[in-house]
PyMOL CGO cylinders between C-alpha atoms (Angstrom):
from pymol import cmd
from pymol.cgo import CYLINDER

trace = [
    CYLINDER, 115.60, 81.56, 62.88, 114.68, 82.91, 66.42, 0.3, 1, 1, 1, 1, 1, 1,
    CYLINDER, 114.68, 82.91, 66.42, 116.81, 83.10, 69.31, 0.3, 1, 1, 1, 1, 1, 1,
    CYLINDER, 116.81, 83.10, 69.31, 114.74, 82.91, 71.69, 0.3, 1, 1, 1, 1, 1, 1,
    CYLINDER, 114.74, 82.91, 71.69, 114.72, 79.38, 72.66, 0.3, 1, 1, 1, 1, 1, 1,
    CYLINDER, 114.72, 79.38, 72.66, 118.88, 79.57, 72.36, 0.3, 1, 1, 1, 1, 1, 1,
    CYLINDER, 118.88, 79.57, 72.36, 118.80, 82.36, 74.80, 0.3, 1, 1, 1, 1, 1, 1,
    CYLINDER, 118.80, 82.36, 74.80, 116.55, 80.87, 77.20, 0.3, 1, 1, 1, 1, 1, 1,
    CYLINDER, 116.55, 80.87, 77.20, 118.52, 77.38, 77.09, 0.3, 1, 1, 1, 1, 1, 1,
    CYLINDER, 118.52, 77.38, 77.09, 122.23, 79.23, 77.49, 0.3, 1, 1, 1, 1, 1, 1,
    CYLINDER, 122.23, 79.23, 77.49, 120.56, 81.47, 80.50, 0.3, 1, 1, 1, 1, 1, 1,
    CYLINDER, 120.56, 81.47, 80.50, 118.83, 78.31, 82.33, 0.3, 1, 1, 1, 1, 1, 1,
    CYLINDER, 118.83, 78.31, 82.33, 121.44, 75.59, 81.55, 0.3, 1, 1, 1, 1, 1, 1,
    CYLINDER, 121.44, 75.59, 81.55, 124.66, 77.92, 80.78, 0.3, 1, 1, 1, 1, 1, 1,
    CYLINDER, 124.66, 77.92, 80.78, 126.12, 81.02, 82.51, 0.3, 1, 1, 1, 1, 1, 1,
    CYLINDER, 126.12, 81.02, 82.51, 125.25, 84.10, 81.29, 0.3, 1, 1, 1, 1, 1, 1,
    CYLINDER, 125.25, 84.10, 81.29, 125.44, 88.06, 82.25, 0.3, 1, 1, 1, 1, 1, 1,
    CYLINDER, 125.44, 88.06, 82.25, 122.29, 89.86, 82.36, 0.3, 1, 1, 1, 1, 1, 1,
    CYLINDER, 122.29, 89.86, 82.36, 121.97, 93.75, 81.06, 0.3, 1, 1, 1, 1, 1, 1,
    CYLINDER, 121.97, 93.75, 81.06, 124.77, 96.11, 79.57, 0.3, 1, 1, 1, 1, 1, 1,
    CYLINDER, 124.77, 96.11, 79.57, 126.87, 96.53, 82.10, 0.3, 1, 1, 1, 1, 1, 1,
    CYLINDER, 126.87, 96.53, 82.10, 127.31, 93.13, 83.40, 0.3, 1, 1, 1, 1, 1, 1,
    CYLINDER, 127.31, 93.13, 83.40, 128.03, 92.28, 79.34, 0.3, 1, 1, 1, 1, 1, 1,
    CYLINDER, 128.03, 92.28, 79.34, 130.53, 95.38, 79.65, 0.3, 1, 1, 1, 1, 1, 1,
    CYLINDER, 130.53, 95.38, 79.65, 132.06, 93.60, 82.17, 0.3, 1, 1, 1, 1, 1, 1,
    CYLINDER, 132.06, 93.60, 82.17, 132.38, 89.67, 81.02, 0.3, 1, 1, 1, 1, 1, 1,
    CYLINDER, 132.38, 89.67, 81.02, 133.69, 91.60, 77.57, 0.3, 1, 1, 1, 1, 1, 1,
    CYLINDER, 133.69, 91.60, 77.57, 136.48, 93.65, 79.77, 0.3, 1, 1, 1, 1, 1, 1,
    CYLINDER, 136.48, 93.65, 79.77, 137.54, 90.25, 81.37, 0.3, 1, 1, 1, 1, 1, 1,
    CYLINDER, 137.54, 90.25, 81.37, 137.17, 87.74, 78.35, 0.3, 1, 1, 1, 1, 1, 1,
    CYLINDER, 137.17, 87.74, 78.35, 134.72, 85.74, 79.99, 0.3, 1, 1, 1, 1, 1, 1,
    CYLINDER, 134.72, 85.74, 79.99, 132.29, 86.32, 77.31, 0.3, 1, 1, 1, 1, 1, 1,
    CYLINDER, 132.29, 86.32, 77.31, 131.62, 83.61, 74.46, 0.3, 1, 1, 1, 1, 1, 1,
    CYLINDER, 131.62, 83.61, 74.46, 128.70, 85.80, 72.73, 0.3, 1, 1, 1, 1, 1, 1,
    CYLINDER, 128.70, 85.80, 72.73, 127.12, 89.36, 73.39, 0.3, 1, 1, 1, 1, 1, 1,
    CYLINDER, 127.12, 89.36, 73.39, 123.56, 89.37, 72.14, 0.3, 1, 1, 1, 1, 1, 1,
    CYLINDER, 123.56, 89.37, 72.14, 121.66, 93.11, 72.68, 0.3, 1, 1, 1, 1, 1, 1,
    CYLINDER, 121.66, 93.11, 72.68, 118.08, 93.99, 72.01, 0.3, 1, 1, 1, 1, 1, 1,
    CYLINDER, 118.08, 93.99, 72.01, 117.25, 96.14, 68.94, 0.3, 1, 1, 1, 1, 1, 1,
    CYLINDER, 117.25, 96.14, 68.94, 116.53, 99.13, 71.11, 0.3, 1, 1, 1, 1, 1, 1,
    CYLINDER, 116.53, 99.13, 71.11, 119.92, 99.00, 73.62, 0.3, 1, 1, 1, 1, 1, 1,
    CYLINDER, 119.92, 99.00, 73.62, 120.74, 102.26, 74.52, 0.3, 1, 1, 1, 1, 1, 1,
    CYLINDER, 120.74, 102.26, 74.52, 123.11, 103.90, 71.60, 0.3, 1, 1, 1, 1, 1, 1,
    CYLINDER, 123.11, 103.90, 71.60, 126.31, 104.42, 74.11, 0.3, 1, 1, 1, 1, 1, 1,
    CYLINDER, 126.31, 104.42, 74.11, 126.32, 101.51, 75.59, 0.3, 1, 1, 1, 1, 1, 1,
    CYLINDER, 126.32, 101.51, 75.59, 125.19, 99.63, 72.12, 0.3, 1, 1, 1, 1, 1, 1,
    CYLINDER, 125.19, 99.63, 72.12, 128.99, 101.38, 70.73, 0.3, 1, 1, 1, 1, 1, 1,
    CYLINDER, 128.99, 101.38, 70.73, 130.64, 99.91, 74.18, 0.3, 1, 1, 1, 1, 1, 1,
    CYLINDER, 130.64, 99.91, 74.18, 129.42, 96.93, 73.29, 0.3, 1, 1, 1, 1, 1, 1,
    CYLINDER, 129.42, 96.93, 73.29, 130.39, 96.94, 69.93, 0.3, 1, 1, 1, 1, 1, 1,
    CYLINDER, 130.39, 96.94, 69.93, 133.84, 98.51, 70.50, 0.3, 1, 1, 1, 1, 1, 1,
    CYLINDER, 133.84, 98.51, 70.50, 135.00, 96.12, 73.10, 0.3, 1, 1, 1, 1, 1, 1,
    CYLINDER, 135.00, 96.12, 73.10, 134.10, 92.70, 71.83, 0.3, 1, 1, 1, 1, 1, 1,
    CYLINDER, 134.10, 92.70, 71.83, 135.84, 93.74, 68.21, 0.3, 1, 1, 1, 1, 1, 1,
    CYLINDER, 135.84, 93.74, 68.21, 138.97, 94.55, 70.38, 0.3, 1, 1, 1, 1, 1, 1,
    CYLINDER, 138.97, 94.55, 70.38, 138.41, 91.26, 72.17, 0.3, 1, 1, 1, 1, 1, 1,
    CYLINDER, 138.41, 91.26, 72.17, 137.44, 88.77, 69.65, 0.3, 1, 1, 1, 1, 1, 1,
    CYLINDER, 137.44, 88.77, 69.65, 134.07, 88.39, 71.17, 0.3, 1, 1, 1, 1, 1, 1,
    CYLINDER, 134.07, 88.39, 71.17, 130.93, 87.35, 68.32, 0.3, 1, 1, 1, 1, 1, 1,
    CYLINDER, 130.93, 87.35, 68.32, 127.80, 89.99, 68.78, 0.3, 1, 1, 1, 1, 1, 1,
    CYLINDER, 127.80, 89.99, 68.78, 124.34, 89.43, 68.01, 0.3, 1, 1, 1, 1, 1, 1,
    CYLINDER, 124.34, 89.43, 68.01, 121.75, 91.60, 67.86, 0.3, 1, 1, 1, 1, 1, 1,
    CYLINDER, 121.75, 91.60, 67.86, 117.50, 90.33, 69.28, 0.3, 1, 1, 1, 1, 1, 1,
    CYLINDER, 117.50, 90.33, 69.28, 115.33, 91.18, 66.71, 0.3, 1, 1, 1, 1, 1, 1,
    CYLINDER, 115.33, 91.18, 66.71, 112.86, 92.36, 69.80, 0.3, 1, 1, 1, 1, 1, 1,
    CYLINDER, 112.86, 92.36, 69.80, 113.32, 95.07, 72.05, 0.3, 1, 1, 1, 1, 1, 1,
    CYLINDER, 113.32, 95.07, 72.05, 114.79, 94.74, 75.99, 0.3, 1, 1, 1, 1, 1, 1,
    CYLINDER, 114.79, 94.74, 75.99, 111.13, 94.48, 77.12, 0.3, 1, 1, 1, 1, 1, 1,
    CYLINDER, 111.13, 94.48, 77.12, 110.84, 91.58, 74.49, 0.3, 1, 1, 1, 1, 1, 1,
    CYLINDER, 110.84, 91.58, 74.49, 114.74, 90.19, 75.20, 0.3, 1, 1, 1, 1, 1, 1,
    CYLINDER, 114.74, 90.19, 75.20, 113.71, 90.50, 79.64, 0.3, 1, 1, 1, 1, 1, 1,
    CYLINDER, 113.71, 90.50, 79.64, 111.00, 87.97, 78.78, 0.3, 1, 1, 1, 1, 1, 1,
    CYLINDER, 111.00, 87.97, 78.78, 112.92, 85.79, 77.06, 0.3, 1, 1, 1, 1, 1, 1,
    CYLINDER, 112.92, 85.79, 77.06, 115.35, 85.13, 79.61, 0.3, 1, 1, 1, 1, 1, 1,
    CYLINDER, 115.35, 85.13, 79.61, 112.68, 84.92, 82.31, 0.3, 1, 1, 1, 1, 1, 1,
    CYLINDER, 112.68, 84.92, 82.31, 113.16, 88.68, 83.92, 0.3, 1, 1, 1, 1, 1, 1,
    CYLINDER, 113.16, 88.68, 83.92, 110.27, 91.13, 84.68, 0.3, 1, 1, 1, 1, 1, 1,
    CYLINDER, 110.27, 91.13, 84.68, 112.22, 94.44, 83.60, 0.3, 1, 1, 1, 1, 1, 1,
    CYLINDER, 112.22, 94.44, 83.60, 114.13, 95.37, 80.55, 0.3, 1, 1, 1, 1, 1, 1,
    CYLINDER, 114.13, 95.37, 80.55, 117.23, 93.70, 79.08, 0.3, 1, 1, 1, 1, 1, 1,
    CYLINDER, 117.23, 93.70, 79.08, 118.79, 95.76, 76.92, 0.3, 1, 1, 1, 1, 1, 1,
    CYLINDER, 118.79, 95.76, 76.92, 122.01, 93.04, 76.57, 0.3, 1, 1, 1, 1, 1, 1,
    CYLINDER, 122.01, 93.04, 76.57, 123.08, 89.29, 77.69, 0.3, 1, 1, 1, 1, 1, 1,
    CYLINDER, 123.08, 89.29, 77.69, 126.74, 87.57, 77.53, 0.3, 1, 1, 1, 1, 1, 1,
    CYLINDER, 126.74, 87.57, 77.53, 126.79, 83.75, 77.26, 0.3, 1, 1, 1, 1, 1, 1,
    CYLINDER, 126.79, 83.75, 77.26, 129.90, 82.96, 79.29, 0.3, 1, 1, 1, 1, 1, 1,
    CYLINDER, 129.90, 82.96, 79.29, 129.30, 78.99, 79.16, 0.3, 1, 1, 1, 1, 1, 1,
    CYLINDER, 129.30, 78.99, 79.16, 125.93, 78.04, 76.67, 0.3, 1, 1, 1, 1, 1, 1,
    CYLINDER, 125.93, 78.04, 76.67, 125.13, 75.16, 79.05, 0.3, 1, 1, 1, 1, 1, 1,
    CYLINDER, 125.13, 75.16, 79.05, 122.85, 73.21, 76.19, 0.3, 1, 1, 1, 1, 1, 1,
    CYLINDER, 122.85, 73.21, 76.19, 122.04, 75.86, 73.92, 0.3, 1, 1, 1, 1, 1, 1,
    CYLINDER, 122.04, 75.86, 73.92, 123.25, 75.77, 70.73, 0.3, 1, 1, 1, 1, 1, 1,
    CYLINDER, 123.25, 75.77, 70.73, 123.64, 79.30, 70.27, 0.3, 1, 1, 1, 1, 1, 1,
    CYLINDER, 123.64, 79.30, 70.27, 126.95, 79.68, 69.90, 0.3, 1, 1, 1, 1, 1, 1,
    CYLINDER, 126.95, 79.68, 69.90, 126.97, 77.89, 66.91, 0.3, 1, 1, 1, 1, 1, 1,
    CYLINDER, 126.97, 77.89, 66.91, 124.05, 79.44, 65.88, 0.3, 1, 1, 1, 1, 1, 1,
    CYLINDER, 124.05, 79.44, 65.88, 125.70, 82.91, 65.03, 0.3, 1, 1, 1, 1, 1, 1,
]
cmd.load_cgo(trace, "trace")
């Protein structure tokens, strides 16, 4: 099942982080719900990622599409490599993964 349409209902109706770092950061501060990272995120901050939301509890899913593909999706013109859902709005995708 895609995510896309999840993704794009958490990011328009929900809160959500945009790109590793801001992810990084709603991890480090237990704001995020869900971590969901493109297939080609960069490896170190991919094992951030990773490492963190094990430590925190915090369910990761990875885009079968690469940032390009993951930017579009959540209506950027640039490269995404990662997005946290802090509140899913009307997307189901939390109960999705």
């Amino acid at each position: 099942m895609s995510l896309n349409q999840p993704i794009a209902s958490a990011v328009n109706t929900g809160e959500c982080k945009i790109g590793a770092k801001s992810s990084i950061d709603a991890i480090k501060t237990g704001k995020a719900q869900l971590v969901v990272f493109a297939a080609n995120c960069p490896k170190n901050e991919l094992e951030d990622i990773v490492h963190l939301a094990k430590l925190a509890e915090i369910k990761i899913q990875k885009f079968e599409g690469t940032s390009w593909d993951l930017g579009e999706v959540v209506g950027k013109p640039f490269m995404v490599s990662a997005i946290a859902v802090i509140k899913p709005g009307d997307s189901k995708i939390l109960k999705m993964v």
